[in-house]
N, C-alpha and C positions, 0 to 999 in steps of 0.2 A: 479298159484293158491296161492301159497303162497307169492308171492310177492305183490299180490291184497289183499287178509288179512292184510298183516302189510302194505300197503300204508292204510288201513281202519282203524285198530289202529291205525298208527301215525295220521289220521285226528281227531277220535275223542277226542285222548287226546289233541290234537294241540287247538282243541275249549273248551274242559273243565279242562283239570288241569291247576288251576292257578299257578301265582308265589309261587315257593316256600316257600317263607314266608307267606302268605295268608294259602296255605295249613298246616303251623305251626300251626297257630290262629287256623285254623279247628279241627286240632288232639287234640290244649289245648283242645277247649270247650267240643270236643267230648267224651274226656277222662273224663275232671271233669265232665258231666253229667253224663253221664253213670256207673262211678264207684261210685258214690254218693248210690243210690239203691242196686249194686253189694257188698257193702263191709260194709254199714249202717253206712255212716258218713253225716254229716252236708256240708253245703258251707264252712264253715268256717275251719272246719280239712280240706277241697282238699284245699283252696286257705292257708291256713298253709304248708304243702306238696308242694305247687305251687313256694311257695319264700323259703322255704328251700333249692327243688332241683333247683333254677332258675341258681345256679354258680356252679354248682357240677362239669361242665362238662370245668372251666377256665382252666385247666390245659392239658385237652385235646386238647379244642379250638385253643391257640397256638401253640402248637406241629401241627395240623393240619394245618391252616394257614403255620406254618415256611415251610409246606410239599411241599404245595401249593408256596410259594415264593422262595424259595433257589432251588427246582427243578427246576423252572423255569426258574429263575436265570442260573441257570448252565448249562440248556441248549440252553442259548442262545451265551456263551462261542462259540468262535470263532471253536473251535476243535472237541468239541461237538457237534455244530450246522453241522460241515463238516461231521460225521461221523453219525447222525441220515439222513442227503441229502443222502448221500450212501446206509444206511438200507434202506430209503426209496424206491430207485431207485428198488426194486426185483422186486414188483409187477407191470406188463403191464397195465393190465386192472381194473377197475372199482371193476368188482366180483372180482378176483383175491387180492385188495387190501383189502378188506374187507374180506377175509379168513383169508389173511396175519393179520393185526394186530390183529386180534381176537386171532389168534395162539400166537401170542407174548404173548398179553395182559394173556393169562390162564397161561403161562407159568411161567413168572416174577410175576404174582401177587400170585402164588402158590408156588414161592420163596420167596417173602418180600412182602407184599401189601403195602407198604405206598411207595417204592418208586414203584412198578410195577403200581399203582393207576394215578403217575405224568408220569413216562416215557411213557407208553404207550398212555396218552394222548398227550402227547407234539410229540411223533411219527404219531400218527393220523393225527394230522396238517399238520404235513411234509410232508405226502403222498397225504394229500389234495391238495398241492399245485405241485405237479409234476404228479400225474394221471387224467386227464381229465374228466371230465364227470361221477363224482364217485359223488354219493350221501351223500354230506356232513353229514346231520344228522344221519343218519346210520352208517358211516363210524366212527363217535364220538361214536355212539349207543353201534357199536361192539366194541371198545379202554376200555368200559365200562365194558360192560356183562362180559369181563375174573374176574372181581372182585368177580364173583358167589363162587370161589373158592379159596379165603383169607383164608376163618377159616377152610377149609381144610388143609392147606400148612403147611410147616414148622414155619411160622411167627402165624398162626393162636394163641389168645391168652389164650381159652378154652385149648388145646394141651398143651401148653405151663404151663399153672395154673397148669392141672393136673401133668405135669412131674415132677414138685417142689414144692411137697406137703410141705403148711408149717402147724405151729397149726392155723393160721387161715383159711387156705384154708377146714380143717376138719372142724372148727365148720362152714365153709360156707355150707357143705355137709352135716352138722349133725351127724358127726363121721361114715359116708362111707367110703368119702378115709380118713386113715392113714398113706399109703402107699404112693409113688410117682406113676403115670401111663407110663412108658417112652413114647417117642413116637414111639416106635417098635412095640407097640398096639393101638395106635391110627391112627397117621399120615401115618405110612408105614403098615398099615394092610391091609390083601386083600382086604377088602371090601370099606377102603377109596382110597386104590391106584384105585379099579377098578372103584368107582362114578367118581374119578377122572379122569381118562384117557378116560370114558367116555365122560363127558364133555370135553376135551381136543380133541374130535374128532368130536362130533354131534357137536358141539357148532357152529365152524368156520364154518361148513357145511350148518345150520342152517342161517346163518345172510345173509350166501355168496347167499342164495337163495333167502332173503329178496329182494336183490335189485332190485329197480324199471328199466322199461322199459327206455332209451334213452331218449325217449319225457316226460318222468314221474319222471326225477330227478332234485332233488331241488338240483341244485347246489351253493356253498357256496359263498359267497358273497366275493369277491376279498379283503375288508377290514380289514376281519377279520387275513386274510393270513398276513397281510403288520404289521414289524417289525418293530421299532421306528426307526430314524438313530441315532444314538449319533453323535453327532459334536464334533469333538476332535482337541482342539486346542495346539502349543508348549507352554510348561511350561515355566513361564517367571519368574515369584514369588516365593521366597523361599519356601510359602505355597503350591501354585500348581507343584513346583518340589517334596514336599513331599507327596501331593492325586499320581503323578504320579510314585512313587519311587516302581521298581519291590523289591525292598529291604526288603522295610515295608510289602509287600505284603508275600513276603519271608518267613518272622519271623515267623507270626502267621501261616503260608501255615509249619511250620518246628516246630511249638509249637502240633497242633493240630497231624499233622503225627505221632509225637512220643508218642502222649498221647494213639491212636490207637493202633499204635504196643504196648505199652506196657500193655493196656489191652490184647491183642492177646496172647503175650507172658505168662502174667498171667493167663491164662485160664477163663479169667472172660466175655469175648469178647459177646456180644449180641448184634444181630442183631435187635432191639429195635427203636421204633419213632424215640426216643434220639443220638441213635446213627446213625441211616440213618440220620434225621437232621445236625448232625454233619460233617460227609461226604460231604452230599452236600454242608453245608458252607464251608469246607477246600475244597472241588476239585471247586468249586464257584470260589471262591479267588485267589487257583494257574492256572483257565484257564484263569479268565478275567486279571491276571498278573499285572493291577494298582490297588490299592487298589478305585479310583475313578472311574474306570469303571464299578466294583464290584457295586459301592455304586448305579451308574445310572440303573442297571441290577437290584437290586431289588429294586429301585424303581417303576419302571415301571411292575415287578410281581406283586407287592403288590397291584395296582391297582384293580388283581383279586379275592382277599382275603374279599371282599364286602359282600358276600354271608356268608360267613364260621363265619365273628364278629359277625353281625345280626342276626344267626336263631340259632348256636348252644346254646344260652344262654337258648331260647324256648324249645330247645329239650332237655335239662337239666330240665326243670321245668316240660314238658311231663311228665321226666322216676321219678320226686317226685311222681307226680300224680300217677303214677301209681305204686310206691311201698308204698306209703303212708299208713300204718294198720291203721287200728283197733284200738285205744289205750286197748278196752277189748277184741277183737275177737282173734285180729291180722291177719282180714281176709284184704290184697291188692286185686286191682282189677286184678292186675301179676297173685298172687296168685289163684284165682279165675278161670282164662284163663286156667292155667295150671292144676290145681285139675279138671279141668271138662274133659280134654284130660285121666291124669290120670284114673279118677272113671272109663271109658269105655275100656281100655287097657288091656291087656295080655301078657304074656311072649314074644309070638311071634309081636304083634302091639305095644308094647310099643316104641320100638323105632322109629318108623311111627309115630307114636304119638306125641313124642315127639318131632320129628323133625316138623312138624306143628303146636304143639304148639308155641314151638319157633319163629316160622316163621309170627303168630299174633303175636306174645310179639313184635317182633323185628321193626313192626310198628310204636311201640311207643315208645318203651329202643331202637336204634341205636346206641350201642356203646357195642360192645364185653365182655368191662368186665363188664360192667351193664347189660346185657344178664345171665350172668353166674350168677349175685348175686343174681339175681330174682326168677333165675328157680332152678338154682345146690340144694338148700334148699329144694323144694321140687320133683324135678326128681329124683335126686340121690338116696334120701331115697327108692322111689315107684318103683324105678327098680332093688334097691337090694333085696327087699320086697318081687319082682315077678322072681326073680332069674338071671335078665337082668344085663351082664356084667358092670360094671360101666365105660370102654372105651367106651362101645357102648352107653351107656346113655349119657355120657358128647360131644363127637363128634355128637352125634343126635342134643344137644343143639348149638353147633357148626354151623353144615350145613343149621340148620334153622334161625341163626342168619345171616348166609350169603344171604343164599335165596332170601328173600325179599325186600334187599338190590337195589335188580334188577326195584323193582317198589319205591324205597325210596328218596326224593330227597337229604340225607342227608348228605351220602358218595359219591353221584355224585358232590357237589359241585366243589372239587379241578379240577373235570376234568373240567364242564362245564366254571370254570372260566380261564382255559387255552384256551379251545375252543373258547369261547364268545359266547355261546348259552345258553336258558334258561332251565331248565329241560322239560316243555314241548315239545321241539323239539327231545328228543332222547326215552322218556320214552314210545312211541307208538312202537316201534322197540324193549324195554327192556321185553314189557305186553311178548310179545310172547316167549320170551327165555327165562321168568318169566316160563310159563307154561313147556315149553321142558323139561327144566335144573329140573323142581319142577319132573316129570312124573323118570327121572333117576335118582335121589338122593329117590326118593318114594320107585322104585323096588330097591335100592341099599341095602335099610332098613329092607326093606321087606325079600330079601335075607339071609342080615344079621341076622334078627330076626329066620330065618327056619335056622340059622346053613349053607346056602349052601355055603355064601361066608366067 
């Protein structure tokens, strides 16, 4: 039964979601008409808001990219590569393998998303290529879905904003929090550890039934699996004895280590884009051991990184549109989304609420802290208003940012471009865990809203 379902959604998305980028062009137009009426501005204030926000999002974009290329990178390291063949090797079968990395993927990406985002997809491959008869798109699909639970984790960035309250983070709330929120009320609270561990159970359960019959799997095209060879010839050339010097390799593999420990040491240590990028470039460097082997390893990543230079700029110019006010109102069309969730809420549904709110915004804002800037302004205020704890308000804005995630192509990018699939191929397998994952983060809320969790 359910494997006839989602072979039904992955058909119909397979014929109508286009490329990615096509589906960009959509959201622009979609957004500038519609909030035009919604917020009483001219063409002229959205396409102003349009080239404002068009770069907002440069400093993400490469952090992302780097995520997408140095993971990559790294795990193509010879020791690396030995020891994802061996994780892979657990699962026998087909279903089996597709529990398996679904359970990876929620686990790791609910420790760090940006590297649990790369490793888990670059483990997916691995297992594609030693489990027979496993349904490639699915098997990417589920590497995917553990991402549902980012902005619940410890890495999530809502979590995180609120533990370190600063004065801006209050006027982002409109003087709600003053206070810090740790994350002993957020992150480790019964009600997120139990969405969580939810998911961490139905999830895998969920995809592992997804899978099609024997005769009914698209299995993965042999090309995609096959790994460049590097041709490595003896250094003959003072130049080529120094691409090949472990030495050079050495230094900066002995600059970076110590810059690590010594933030550790200073208690300043953050698990941060910046800093997993970092890692990867230093353990990059000391697997592949020449600094030119290093150099052939990302180039050959960066090949993947196509997707992520091209659409993020668009998706930057989306979240102008769509925080873009008012110059007299200061009504956004954000704004607007979220007030109408609001006006209908109560103590008890507000955090339902607002986690669905969120979960439209996150359509068009995909990016965590542009989620938070949108809404925290006016959720925060309307749940302290209705007596709703402000952990529970900010984590609702959280879960909804991640939620939708599931049908977005924005954050699938790093994977699909490890994979070499396009978003259509996995997002008919994402619609359904879209709904599951939405039905137990709903009752998690709902819960939480009755006081029972």
């Amino acid at each position: 039964m359910l494997s006839k379902l989602s072979k039904g959604c992955a058909n119909f998305i397979q014929k109508f979601l286009p490329d990615p980028f096509i589906f960009c062009i959509i959201l622009t137009v979609f957004v500038f008409i519609v909030a035009m009426p919604m917020t009483g501005q001219g063409p002229m204030e959205m396409i102003q808001h349009w080239g404002n926000g068009v770069w907002g999002l440069l400093l993400f974009s490469m952090q992302m990219a780097l995520v997408l290329v140095l993971g990559s990178a790294m795990a193509t390291a010879p020791i690396i590569h030995k020891g994802l063949k061996k994780l892979a090797s657990i699962p026998k079968t087909p279903v089996q393998a597709v529990f398996f990395i679904t359970f990876v993927a929620v686990i790791v990406d609910w420790l760090n998303w940006g590297f649990g985002l790369i490793v888990s997809a670059i483990l997916a491959k691995e297992i594609a290529k030693q489990v027979k008869k496993v349904d490639y798109r699915l098997l990417i699909a589920a590497s995917y879905s553990g991402f549902v639970v980012w902005h619940g984790g410890i890495s999530g960035s809502v979590p995180l904003t609120v533990a370190a309250v600063t004065e801006a983070v209050t006027a982002q709330t409109n003087g709600v929090l003053t206070e810090s929120l740790p994350v002993s009320i957020t992150v480790f609270s019964p009600w997120n550890l139990a969405i969580s561990a939810a998911i961490l159970v139905i999830l895998p359960l969920l995809n592992a039934k997804m899978h099609p019959a024997p005769e009914e799997v698209v299995a993965v095209d042999p090309a995609l699996l096959v790994d460049e060879e590097i041709q490595v010839k003896k250094p003959e050339t003072p130049a080529e004895k120094l691409e090949n010097s472990f030495i050079m390799s050495g230094l900066i593999v002995l600059i970076g280590a110590a810059y690590i420990i010594q933030l550790i040491v200073s208690g300043s240590f953050e698990l941060s884009l910046n800093t997993v990028n970092l890692i990867f470039l230093i353990l990059g460097i000391a697997f592949h051991g020449t600094p030119i082997n290093y150099v052939r390893a990302v180039g050959e990543a960066a090949k993947s990184a196509s997707g992520i230079i091209l659409q993020f700029p668009f998706y930057a110019g989306i979240q102008g549109l769509m925080v873009g006010a008012n110059a007299v109102t200061g009504a956004s069309f954000a704004g607007v989304i979220s007030q109408a969730f609001v006006s209908v809420a109560n103590q008890i549904t507000f955090p339902l609420f607002t986690f669905l709110s969120a979960g439209i915004v996150n359509f068009f804002v995909p990016s965590g802290g542009g989620q938070w800037a949108v809404q925290a302004p006016i959720m925060m205020p309307a749940g302290q208003a209705l007596g709703v704890s402000p952990s529970l308000t900010a984590m609702a804005i959280a879960w909804g940012d991640a939620w939708t995630n599931l049908l977005q192509p924005f954050w699938a990018l790093p994977a699909l471009g490890i994979a070499k699939l396009g978003a259509r191929d996995i997002m008919g397998y994402c619609l359904i865990s879209l709904f599951v994952t939405g039905i137990i983060i709903c009752l998690g809320f709902v819960l939480a809203g009755l006081g029972i969790l």
